[in-house]
ZAGU-507265 format. One record per atom (N, C-alpha, C): x, z, y; residue in three letters. Coordinates in steps of 0.001 Angstrom, whole numbers, padded with zeros to 6 digits, always signed. Atoms other than C-alpha are relative to their C-alpha. Layout:
N
XZYala;...
This chain:
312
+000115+000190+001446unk;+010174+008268-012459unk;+000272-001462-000344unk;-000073+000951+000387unk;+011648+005416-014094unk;-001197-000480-000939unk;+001058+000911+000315unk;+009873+002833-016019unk;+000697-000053-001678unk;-000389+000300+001409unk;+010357+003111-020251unk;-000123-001289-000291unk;+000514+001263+000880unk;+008719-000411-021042unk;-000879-000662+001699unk;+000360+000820-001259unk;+007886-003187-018245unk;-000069-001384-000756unk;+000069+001082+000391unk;+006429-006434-019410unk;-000799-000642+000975unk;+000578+000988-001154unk;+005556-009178-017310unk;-000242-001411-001256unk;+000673+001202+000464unk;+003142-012376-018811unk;+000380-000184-001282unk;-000283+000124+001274unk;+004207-011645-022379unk;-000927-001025-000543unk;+000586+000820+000664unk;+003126-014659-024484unk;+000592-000645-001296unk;-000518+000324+001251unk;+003028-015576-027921unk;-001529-001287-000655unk;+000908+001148+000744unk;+001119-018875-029959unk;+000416-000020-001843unk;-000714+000302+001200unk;+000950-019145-033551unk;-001031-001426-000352unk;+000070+001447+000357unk;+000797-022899-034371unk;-001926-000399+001026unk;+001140-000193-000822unk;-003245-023196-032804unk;-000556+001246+000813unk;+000577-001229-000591unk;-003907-019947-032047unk;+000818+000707+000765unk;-001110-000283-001545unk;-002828-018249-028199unk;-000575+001352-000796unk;+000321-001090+000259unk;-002399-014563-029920unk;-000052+001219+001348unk;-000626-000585-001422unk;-001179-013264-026021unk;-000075-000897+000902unk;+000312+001066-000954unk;-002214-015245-023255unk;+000797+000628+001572unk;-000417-000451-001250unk;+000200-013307-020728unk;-000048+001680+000162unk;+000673-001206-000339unk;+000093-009623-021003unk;+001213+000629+000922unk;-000940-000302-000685unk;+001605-007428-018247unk;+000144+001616-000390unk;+000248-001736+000090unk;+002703-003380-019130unk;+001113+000678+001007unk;-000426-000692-001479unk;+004297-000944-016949unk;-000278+001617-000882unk;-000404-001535+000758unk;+005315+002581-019000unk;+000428+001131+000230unk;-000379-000349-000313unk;+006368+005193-017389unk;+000800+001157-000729unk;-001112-001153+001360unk;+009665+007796-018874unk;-001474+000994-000255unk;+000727-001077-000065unk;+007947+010645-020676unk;-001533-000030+000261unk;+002197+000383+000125unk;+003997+009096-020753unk;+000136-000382-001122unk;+001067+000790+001150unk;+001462+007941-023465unk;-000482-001303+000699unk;+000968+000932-000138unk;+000031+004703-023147unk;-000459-000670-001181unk;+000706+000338+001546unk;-002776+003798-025299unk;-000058-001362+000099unk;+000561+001394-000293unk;-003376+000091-025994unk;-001339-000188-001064unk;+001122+000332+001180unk;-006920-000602-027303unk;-000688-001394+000109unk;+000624+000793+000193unk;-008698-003513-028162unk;-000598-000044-001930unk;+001039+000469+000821unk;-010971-005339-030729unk;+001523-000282-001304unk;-000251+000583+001481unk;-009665-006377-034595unk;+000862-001516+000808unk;-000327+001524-000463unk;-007075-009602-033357unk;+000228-000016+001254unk;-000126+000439-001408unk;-007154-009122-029751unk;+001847+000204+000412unk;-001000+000072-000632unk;-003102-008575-029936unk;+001152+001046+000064unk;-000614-001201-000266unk;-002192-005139-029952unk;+001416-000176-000667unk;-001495+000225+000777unk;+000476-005482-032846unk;+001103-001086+000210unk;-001350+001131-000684unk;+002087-008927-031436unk;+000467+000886+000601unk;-000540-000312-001125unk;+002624-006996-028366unk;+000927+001181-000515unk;-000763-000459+000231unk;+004013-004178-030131unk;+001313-000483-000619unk;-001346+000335+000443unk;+006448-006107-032560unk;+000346-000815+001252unk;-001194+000247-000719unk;+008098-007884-029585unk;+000214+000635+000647unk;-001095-001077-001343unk;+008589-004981-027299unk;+001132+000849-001096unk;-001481-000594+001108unk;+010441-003756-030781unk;+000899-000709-000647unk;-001161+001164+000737unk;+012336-007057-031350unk;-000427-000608-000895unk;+000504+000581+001066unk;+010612-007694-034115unk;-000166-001603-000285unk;+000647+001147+000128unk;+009041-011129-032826unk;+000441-000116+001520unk;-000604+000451-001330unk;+010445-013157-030085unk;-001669-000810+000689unk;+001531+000379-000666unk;+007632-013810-027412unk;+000470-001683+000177unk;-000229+001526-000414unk;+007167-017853-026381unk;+000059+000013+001441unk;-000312+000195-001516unk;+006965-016707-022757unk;+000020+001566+000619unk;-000019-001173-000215unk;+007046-014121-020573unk;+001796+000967+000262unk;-001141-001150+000269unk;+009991-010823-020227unk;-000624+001230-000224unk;+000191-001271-000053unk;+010404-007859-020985unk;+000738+001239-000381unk;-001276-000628-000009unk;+012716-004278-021141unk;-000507+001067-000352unk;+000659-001537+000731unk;+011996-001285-023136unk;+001600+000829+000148unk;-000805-001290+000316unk;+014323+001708-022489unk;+001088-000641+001193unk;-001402+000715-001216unk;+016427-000690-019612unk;+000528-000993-000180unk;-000865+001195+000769unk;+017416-003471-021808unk;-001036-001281-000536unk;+001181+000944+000537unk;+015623-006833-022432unk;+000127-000466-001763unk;+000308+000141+001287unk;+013761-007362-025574unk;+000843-001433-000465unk;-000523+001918+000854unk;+015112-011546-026053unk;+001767+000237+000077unk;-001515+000138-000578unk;+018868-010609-024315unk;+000701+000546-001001unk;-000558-001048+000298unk;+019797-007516-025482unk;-000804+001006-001326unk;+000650-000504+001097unk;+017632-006918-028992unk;+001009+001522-000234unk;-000616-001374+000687unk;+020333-004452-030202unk;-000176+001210+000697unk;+000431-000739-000956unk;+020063-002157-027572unk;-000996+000739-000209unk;+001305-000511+000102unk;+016858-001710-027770unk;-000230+000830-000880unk;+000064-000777+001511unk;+017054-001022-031328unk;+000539+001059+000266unk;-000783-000930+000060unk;+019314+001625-030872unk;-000487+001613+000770unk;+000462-000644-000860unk;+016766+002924-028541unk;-001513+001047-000182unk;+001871+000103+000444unk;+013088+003090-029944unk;+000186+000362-001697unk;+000385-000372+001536unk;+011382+004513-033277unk;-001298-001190-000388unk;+001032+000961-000201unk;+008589+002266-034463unk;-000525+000693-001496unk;+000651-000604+001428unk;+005688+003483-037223unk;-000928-000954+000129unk;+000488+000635+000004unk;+004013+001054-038292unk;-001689+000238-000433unk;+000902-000291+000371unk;+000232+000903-039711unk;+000028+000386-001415unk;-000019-000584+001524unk;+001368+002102-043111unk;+001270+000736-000078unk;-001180-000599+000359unk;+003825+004813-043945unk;+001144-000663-000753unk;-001503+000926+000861unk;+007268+003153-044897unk;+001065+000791-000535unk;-001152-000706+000499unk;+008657+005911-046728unk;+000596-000600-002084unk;-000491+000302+001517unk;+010456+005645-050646unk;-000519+000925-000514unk;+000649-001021+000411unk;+008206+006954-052841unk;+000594+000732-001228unk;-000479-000656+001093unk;+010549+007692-055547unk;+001498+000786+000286unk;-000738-000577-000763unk;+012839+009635-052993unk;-000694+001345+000526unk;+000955-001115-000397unk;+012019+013105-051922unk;+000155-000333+001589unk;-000056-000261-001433unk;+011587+014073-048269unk;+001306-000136+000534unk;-001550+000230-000368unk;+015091+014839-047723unk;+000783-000430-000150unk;-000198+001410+000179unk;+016299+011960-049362unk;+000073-000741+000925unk;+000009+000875-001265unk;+014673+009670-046967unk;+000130-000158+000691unk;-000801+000334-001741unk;+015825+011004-043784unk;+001300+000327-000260unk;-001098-000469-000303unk;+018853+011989-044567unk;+000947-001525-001068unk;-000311+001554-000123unk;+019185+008169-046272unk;+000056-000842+001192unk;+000825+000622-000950unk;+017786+007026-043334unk;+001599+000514+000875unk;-001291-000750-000736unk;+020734+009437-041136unk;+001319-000820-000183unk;-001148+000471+000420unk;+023507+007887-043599unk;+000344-001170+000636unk;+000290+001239-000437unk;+022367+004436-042542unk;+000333-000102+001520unk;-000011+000441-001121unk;+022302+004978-039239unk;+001723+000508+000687unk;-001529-000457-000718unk;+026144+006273-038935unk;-000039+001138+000153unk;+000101-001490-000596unk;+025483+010021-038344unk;+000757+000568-000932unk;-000938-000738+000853unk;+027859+011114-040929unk;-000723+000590-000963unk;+000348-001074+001128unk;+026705+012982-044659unk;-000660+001120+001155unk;+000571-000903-000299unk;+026801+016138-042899unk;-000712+000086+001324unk;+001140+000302-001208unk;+025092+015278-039742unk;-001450-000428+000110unk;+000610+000683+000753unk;+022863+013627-041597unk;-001740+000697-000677unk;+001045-000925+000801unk;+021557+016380-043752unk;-000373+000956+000832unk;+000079-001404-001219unk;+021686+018719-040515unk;-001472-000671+000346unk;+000775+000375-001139unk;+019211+016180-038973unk;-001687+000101-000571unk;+000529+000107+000778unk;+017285+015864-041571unk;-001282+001346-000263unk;+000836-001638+000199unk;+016158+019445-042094unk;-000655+000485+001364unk;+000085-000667-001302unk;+015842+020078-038300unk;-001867-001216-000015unk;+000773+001276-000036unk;+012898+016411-038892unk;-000816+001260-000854unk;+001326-000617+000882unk;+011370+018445-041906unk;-000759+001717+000710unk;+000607-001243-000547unk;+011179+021961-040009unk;-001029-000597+001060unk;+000868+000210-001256unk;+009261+020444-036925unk;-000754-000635-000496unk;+001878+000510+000315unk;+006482+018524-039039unk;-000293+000732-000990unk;+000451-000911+000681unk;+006097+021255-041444unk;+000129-000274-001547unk;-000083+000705+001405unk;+007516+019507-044344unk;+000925+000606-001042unk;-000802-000423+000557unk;+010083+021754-045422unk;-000445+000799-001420unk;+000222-001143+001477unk;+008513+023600-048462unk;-000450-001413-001155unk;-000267+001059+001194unk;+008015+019987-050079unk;+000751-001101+000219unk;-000996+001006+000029unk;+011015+018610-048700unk;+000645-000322-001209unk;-000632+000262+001457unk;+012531+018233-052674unk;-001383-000456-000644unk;+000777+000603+000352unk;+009285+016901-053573unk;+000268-001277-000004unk;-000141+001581-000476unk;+009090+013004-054345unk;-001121-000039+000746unk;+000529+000723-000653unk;+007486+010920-051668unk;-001402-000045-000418unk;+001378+000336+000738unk;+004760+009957-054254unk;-001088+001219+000069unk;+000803-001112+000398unk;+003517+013539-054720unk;-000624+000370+001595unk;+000384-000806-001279unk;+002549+013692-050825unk;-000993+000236+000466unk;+001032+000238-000706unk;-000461+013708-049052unk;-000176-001267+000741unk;-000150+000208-001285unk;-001337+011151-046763unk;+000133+000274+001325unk;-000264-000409-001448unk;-001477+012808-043854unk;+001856+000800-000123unk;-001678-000963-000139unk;+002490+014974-044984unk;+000707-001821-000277unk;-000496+001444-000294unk;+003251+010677-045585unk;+000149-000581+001291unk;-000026-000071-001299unk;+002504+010158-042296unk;+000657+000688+000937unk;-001316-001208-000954unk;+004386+013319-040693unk;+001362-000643-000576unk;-001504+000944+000173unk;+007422+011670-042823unk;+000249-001006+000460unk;-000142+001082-000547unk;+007041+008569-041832unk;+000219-000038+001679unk;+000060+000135-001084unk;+006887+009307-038299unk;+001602+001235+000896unk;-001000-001073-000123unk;+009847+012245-038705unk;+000921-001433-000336unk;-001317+000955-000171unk;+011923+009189-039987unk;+000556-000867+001146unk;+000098+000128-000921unk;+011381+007565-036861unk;+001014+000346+001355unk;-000363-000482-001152unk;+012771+009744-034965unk;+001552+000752-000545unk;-001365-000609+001007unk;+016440+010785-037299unk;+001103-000742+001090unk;-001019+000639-001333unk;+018097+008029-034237unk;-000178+001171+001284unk;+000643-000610-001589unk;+016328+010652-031115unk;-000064-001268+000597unk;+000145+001137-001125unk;+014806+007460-029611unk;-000709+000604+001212unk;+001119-000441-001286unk;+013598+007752-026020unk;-001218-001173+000349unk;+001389+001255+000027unk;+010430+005076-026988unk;-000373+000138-001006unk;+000701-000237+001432unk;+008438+005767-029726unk;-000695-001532-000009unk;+001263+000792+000367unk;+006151+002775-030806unk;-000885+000269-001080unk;+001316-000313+000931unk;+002793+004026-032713unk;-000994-000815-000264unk;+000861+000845+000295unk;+000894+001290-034349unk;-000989+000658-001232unk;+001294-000580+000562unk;-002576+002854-035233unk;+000388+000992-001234unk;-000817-000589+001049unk;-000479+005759-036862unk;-000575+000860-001036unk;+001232-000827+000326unk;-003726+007763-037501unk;-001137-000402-001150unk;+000926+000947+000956unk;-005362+005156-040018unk;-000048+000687-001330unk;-000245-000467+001087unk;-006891+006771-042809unk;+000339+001451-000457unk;-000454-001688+000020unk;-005882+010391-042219unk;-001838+000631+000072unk;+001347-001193+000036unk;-008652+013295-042647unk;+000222+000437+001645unk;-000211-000776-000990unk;-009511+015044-039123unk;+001320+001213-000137unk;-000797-001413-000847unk;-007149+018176-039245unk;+001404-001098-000086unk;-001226+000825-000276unk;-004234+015564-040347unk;+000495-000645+001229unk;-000232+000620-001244unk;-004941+013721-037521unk;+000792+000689+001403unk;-000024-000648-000777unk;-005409+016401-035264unk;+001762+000784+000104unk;-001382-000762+000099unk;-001555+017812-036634unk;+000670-001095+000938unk;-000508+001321-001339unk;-000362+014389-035462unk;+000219+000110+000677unk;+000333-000284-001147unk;-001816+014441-032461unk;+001154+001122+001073unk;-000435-000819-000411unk;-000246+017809-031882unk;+001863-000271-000006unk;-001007+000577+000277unk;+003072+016255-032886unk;+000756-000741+001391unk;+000200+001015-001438unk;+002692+013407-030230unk;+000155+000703+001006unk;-000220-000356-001536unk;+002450+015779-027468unk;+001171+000578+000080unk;-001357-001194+000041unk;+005372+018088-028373unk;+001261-001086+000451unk;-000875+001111-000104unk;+007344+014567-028818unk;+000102-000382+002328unk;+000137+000547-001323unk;+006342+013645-024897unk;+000458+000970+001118unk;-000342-000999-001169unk;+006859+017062-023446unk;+001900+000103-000008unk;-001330-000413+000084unk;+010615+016890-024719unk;+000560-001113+000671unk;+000058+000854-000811unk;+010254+013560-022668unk;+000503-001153-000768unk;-000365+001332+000344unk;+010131+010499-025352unk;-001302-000776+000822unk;+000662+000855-000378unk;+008231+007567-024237unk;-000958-000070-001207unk;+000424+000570+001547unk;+005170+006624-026926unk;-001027-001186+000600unk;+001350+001185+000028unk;+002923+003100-027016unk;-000579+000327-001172unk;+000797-000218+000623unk;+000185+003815-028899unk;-001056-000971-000255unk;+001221+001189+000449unk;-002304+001059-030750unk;-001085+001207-000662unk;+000640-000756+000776unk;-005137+002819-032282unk;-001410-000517+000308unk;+001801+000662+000097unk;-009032+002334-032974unk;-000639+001597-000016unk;+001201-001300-000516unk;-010004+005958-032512unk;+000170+000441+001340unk;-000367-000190-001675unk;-010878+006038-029007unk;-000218+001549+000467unk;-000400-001003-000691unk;-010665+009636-028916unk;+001541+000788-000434unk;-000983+000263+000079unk;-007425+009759-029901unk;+001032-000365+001405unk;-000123+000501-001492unk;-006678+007690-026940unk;+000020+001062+001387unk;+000641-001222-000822unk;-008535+010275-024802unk;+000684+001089+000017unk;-000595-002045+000034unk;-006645+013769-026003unk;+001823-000844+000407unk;-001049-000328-000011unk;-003523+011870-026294unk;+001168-000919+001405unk;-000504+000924-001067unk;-002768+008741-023359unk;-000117+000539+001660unk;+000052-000603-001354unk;-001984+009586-019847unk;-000420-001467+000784unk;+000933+001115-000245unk;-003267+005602-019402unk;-000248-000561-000968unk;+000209+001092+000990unk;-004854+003192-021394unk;-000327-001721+000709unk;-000212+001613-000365unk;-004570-000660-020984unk;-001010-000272-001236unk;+001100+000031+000717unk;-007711-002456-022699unk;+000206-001867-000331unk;-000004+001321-000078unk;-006666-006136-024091unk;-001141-000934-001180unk;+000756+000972+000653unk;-008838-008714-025595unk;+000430-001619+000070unk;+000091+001789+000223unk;-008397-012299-027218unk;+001791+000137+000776unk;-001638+000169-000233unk;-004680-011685-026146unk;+000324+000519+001372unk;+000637-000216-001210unk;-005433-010452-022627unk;-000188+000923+000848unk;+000382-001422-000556unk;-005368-007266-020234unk;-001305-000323+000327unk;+001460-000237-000744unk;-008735-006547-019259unk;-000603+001145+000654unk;+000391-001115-000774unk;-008974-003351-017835unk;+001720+000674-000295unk;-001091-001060-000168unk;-006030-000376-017201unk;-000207+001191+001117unk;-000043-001023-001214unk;-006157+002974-015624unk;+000317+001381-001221unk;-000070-001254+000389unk;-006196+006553-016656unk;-001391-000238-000730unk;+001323-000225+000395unk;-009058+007582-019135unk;-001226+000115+000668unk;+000949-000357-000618unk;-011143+009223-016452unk;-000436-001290+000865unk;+000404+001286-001858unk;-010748+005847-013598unk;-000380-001270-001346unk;+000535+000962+000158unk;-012097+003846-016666unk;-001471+000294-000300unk;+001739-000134+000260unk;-015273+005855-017458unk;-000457-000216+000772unk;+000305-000099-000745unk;-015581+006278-013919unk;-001035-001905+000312unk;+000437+001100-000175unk;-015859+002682-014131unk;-001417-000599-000563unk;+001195+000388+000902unk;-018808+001981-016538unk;-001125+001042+000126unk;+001469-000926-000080unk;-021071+004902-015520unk;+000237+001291+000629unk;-000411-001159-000316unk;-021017+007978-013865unk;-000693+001337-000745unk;-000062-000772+000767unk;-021156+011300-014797unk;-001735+000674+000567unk;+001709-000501+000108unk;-025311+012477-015733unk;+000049+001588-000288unk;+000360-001383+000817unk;-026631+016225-015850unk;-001473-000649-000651unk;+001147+000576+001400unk;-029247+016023-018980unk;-000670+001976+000197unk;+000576-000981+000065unk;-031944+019046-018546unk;-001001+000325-001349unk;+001189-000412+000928unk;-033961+019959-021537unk;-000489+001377+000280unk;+000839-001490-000648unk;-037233+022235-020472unk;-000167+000655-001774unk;+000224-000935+001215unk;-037728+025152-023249unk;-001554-000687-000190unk;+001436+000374+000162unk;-041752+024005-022851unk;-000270-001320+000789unk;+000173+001459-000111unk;-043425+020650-022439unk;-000232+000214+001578unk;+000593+000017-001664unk;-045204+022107-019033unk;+001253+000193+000761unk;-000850-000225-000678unk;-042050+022788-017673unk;+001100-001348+000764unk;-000692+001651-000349unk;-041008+018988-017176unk;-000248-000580+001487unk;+000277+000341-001276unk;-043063+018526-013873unk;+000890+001172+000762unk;-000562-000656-000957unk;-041550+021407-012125unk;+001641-000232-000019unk;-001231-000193-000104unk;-037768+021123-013364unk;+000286-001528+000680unk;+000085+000515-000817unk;-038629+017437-011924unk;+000708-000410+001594unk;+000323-000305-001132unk;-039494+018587-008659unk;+001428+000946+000437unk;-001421-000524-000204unk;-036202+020822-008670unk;+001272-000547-000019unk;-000984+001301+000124unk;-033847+017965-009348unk;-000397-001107+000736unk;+000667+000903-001065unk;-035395+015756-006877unk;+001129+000670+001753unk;-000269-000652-001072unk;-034185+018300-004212unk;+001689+000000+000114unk;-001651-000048+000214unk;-030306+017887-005486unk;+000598-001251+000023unk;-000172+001697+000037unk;-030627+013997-005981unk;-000262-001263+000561unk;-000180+000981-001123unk;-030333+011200-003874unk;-001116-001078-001195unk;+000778+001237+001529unk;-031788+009273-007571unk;-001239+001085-000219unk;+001018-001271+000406unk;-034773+010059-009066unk;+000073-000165-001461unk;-000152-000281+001316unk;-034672+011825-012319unk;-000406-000907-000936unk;+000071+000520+001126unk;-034724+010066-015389unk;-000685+000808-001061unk;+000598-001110+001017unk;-037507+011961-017988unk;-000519-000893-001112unk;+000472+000112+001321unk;-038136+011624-021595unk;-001245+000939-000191unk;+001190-001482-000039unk;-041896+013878-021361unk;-000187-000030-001598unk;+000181-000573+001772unk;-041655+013515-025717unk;+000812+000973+000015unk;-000907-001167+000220unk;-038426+015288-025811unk;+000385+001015+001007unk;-000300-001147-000831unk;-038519+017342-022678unk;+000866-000086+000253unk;-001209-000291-000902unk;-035398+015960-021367unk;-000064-000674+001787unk;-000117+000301-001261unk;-034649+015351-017745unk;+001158-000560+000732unk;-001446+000467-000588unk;-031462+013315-016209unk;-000169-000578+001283unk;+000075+000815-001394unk;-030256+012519-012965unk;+001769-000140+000496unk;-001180+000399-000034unk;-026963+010858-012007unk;+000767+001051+001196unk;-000795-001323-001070unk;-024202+013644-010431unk;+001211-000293+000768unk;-000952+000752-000620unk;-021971+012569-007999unk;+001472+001133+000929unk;-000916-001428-001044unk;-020591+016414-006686unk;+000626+000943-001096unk;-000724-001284+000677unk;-019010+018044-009834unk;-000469+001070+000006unk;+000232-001457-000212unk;-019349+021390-009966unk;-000977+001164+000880unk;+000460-000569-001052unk;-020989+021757-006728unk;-001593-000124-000511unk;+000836-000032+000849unk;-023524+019851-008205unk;-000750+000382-001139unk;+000936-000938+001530unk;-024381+021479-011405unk;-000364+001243+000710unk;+000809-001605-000368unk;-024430+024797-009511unk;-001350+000208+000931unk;+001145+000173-000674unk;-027032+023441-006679unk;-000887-000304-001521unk;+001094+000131+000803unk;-029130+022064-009790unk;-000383+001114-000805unk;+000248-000926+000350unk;-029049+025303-011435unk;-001114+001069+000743unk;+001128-000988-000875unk;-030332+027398-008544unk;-001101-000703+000378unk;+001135+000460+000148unk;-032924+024762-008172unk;-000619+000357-000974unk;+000625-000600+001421unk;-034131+025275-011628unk;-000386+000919-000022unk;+000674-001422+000689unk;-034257+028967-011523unk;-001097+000083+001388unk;+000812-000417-001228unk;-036093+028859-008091unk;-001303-000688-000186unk;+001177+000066+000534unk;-038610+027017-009388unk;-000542+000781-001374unk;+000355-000867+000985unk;-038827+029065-012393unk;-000019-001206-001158unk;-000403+000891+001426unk;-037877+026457-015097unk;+000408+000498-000788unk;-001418-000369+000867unk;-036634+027621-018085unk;+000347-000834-000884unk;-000579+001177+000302unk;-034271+025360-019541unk;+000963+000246-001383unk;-000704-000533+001713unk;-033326+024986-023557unk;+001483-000396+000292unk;-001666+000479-000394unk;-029880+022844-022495unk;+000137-000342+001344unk;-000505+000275-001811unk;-027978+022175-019335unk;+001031-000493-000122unk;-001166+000760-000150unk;-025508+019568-019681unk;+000696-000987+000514unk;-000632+000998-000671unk;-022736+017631-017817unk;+000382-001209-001594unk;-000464+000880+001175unk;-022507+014038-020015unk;+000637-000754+000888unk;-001229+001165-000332unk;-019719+011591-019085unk;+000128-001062-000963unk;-000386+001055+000483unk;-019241+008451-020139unk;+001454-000173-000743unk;-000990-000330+001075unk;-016544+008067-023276unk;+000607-000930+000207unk;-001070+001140-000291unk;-013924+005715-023775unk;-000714-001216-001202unk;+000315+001149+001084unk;-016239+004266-026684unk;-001165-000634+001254unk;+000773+000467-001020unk;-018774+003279-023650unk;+000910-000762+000824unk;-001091+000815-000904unk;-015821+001802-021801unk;+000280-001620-000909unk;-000679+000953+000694unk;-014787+000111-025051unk;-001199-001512-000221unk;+001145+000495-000191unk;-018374-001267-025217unk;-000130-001269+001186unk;+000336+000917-000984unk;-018615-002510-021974unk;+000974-000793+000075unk;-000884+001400+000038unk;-015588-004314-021643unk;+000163-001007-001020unk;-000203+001197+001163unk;-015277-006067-025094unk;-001486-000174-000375unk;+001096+000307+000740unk;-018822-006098-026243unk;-000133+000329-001608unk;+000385-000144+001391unk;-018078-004958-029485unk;+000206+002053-000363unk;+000224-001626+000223unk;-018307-001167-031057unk;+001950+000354-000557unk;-001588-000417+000275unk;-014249+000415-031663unk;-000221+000080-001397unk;
């Protein structure tokens, strides 16, 4: 598998302030990678120069095979980019804008309007494609904005926090968008502040601060990192706390963790599956009966926590 986007010590200063103190990425064709950090820590420098936008002060770097400082055009020719606000014309309908957008880019009138319609059938926009812009939703602003995007077929998406502001199911259409886009094998960088977002939709996430990598792995090898994965017992009755105890003692190398107000019981699980099912037949063999029985894992907002110190 080739490599979509490869940056080595990217760095950028604006007049006092180091916005990028060196960042390194590594993209692979056909993945998600999320980039999260804090308010400032960078995300958007790093995106506008892997899209030309902004020439770094140090550093390289090659999105799609071609370097961002050498070979800008290229690139362009290569990548979609959505920024944190829909950039459509609001006094243009739907099919207007991409099939303006088509004209612009050389695809001929009728190639144009072909491409256009094929953009509005796949985000579901076609029954207010003759609608103006203005009359849209945010979240059907967003499906346009991110259908215009894509009127070149780039193989690199760039998604700067594209989700801002949308209602859950909008999001969630998105979302569903994003993956369809990856399985047909584009590349996407993803900025965003909802770290479950991150979670349904990055196959890694890179974690920068103050300009800075600070962590990178897959979702799971960063929870793994900040905590492992707890079963949480709640007894149906208060008396039932010493014995379900004494039954989780027998599965755990730790010793349980109990709340005796709320009748819960935790103890850190280190065997998956194997584990929950030994703690089960403990439980019933002592005769516990138990209101919940749950595996909790550590989130990516506990990740986000521990590494930056501040809440996503």
């Amino acid at each position: 598998m080739g490599m979509a986007i490869q940056a080595e010590g990217l760095r950028k200063r604006y007049e006092r302030t180091e916005a990028l103190g060196g960042v390194d990425l590594a993209v692979p064709e056909g993945t998600v990678l999320g980039l999260l950090g804090p308010n400032g820590a960078g995300k958007t420098t790093t995106v506008r120069m892997l899209a030309t936008l902004l020439a770094p002060d140090g550093g390289r770097a090659e999105v799609a095979g071609f370097d961002v400082v050498r070979q800008p055009r290229e690139v362009r020719r290569r990548i979609g980019l959505a920024g944190q606000y829909a950039a459509v014309d609001e006094h243009l309908t739907g099919r207007e804008n991409l099939t303006l957008i088509g004209t612009l880019l050389h695809l001929g009138r009728r190639a144009a309007r072909t491409r256009a319609d094929e953009l509005l059938h796949r985000f579901d926009l076609t029954r207010a494609a003759d609608r103006p812009a203005r009359t849209y939703s945010g979240g059907m602003r967003r499906r346009l904005d991110l259908a215009a995007c894509l009127v070149a077929t780039p193989s690199v998406l760039f998604l700067d926090e594209p989700t801002t502001g949308l209602d859950p199911v909008s999001r969630m259409a998105l979302w569903t968008v994003v993956r369809e886009l990856v399985a047909d094998g584009v590349t996407v960088l993803l900025t965003t502040q909802y770290l479950e977002e991150a979670d349904f939709l990055a196959d890694r996430v890179t974690v920068i601060d103050t300009g800075r990598v600070i962590a990178d792995g897959t979702p799971d090898e960063l929870k793994r990192k900040v905590g492992e994965e707890r079963l949480e017992i709640s007894v149906a009755r208060p008396e039932g706390v010493a014995a379900a105890v004494t039954a989780l003692r027998s599965v755990s190398a730790d010793e349980p963790s109990v709340d005796r107000d709320g009748g819960l019981i935790s103890i850190p699980l280190s065997d998956g599956m194997g584990g929950l099912a030994s703690a089960a037949l403990a439980l019933r063999h002592e005769g516990v009966e138990v209101a919940d029985f749950a595996l909790r894992r550590p989130t990516l907002d506990d990740v986000f926590v521990t590494l930056t110190g501040t809440s996503a």
